[in-house]
N, C-alpha and C positions, 0 to 999 in steps of 0.2 A: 836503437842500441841501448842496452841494457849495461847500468855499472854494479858491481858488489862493492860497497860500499862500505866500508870497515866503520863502525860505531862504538868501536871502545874509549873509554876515558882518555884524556889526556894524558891522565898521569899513569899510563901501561903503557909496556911494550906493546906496538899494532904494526901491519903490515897492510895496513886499508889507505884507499887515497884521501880518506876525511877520519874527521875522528868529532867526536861533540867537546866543545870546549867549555871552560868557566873561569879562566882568567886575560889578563889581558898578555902574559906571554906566551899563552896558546895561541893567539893571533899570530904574532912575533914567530913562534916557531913554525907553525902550519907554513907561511912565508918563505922562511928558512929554505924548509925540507921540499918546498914545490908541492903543498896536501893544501887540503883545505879543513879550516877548525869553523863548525859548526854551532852557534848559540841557540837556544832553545828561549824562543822569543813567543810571547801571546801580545795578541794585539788590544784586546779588552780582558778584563777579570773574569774569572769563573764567581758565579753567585756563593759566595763566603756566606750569608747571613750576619750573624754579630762575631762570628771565632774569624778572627785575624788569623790564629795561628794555622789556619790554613795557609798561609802565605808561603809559611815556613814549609809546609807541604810539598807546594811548587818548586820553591827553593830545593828542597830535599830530591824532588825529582830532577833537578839541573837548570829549572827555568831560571836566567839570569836578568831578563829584559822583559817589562810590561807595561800594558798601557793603562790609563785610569779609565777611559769608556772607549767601549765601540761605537757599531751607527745606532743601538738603542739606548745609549747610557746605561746608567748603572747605578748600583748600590755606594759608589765612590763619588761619581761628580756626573756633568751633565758630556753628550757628546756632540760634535758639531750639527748634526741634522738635529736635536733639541730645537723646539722651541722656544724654551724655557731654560736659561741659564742661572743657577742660582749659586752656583760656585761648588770646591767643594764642601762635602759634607762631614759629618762629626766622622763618620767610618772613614772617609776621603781620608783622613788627617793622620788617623789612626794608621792606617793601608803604607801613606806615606813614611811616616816615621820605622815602619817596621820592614820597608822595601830599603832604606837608610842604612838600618842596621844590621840587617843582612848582606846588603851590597846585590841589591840587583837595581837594576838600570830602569828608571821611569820613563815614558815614553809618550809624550802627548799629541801624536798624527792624526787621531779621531776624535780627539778630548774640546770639548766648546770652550771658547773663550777665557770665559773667568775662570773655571774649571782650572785653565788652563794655569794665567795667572797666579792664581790661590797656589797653585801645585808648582810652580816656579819658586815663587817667595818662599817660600813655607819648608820647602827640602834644605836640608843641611847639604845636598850633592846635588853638583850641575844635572838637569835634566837634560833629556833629548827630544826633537822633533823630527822622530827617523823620517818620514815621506811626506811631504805638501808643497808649498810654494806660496807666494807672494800675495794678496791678495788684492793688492795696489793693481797687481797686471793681470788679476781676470779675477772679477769681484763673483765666487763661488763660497761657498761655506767652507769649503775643503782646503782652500786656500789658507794663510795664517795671516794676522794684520799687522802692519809694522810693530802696533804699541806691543803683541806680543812679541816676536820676534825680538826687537830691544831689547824688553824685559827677560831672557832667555838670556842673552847673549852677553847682557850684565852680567848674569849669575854663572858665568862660564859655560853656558848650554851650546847645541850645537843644534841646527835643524839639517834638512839631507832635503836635495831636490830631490823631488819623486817622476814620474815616466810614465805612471800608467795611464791609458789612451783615456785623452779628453781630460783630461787634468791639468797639466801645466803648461796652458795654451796661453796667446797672449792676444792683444791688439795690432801688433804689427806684425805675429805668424801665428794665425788662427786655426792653420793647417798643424795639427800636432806633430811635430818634430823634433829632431834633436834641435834645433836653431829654438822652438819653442824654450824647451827645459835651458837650455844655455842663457836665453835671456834673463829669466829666472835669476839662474845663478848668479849672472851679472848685476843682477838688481839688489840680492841679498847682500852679495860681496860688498857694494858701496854702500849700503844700508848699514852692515853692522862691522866688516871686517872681514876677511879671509878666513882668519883663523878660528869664525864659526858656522862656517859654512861645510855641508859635506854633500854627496850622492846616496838617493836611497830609492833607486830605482823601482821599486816593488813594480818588477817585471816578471812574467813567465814564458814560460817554452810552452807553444799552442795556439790557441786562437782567444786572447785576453780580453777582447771585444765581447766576442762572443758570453763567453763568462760572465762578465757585466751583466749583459743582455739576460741572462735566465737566471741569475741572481739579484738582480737591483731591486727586488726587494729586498731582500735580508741585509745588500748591502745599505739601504737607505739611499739610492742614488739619485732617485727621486726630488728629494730634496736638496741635491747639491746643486740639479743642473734646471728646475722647473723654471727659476725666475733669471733667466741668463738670457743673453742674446743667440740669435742662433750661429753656428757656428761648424765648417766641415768636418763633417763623420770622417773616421777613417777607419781600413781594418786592420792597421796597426800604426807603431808610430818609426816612421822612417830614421833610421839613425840608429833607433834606438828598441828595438822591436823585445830583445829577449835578455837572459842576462849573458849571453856569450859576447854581446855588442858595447858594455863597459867600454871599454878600451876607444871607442871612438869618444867617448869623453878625454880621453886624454888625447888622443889625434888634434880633437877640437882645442881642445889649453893649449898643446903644440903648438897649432897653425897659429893663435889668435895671440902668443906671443909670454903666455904665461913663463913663471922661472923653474925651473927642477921643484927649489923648494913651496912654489908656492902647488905645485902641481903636486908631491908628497902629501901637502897639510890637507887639501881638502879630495882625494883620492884614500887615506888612511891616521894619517898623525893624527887630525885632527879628534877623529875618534876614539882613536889609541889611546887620546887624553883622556877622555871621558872612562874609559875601558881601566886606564891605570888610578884613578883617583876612586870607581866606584866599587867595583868588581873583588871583590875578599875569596 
């Protein structure tokens, strides 16, 4: 089934069931209205060279949210399948200060380590860890490590459990499932606090396995899962397979005794914060 999708500004009149957003009462109203408000998110930098003002570029086309490397790094900092982390760089710094001042949203789910760090400290605005998980509960590259984590969550940051198949597996549900990605959750929540904890499922509608499988080059996945133990394949991940399946995250906080509010914060507020303090 096919939708038309209405793609006008937030701020027009539209008759579309989405619209593309760029502030955080677009959230708020998409909400509202029963639509959905769409962010224009890149997950690593396009190659700038030395003009920063490229950025403003992105900016100017809508993009609000970006990350500082993909799975090959970049001209900003290193990314987790690196070999080699050396933090980031003079451009990193540069990138940073001008994603600040513009108000769009840093993003470090691919970004290595210190990378990452450097990029934490160094922002004048909370960053985010939209998709990964714990690394304490399945020692992967893709994973995050408490000391970052912490360090994030000091500086107001949020990270987002992620879902895609073979990622946020654990020791005691190696079979990826929704029980998987919850434990996760469970593990971040006591690690740093609720209130910086979110979902970022980066699921799709299709066969997401598959996709891995004839991309893992380009994705670097290679290197996330060579030196891991082995662990059940699956061809997708039960619970949790698409994004229409959200909603059994909150079934699961239901059952498992969560409050309304605490259900709110890491379902949406918690972002919203992020969204209202960065977002111009």
């Amino acid at each position: 089934m096919v939708y038309q999708i209405g793609m006008e500004r937030a701020d027009t009149e539209h008759s579309g069931i989405a619209f593309i957003g760029s502030r955080a009462e677009d959230a708020e109203r998409a909400f509202r209205e029963g639509k959905m408000a769409i962010f224009l998110h890149l997950e690593g930098p396009p190659r700038i060279g030395r003009d920063v003002d490229r950025v403003n570029v992105l900016y100017g086309l809508g993009v609000r949210m970006m990350g500082i490397a993909y799975s090959e790094g970049s001209e900003l900092g290193a990314c987790l399948a690196c070999r080699v982390d050396n933090g980031l760089t003079d451009l990193g710094y540069e990138v940073v200060d001008r994603m600040n001042k513009l108000g769009m949203i840093i993003d470090l789910a691919h970004t290595g380590d210190k990378t990452s760090t450097d990029a934490i400290n160094y922002s004048r605005d909370p960053v985010v860890i939209s998709h990964a998980g714990a690394r304490s509960l399945r020692p992967s590259r893709r994973m995050k490590p408490d000391e970052v984590i912490k360090t994030l969550a000091e500086k107001g940051g949020v990270i987002g459990v992620e879902a895609a198949p073979h990622t946020t597996i654990t020791r005691n549900h190696p079979r990826h499932s929704i029980e998987s990605i919850m434990e996760h959750f469970q593990y971040l929540k006591k690690l740093v606090g609720i209130d910086y904890v979110a979902f970022g499922p980066d699921t799709l509608f299709g066969d997401h396995v598959a996709l891995h499988r004839v991309f893992s080059p380009q994705l670097s996945l290679a290197a996330f899962y060579e030196e891991l133990p082995e662990y059940p394949r699956v061809e997708y991940v039960d619970g949790l397979e698409n994004p229409s399946e959200f909603i059994n995250i909150v079934r699961w906080l239901v059952k498992h005794g969560y409050s309304d509010n605490e259900i709110a914060k890491v379902t949406g507020e918690n972002i919203l914060r992020i969204m209202r303090r960065v977002l111009k």
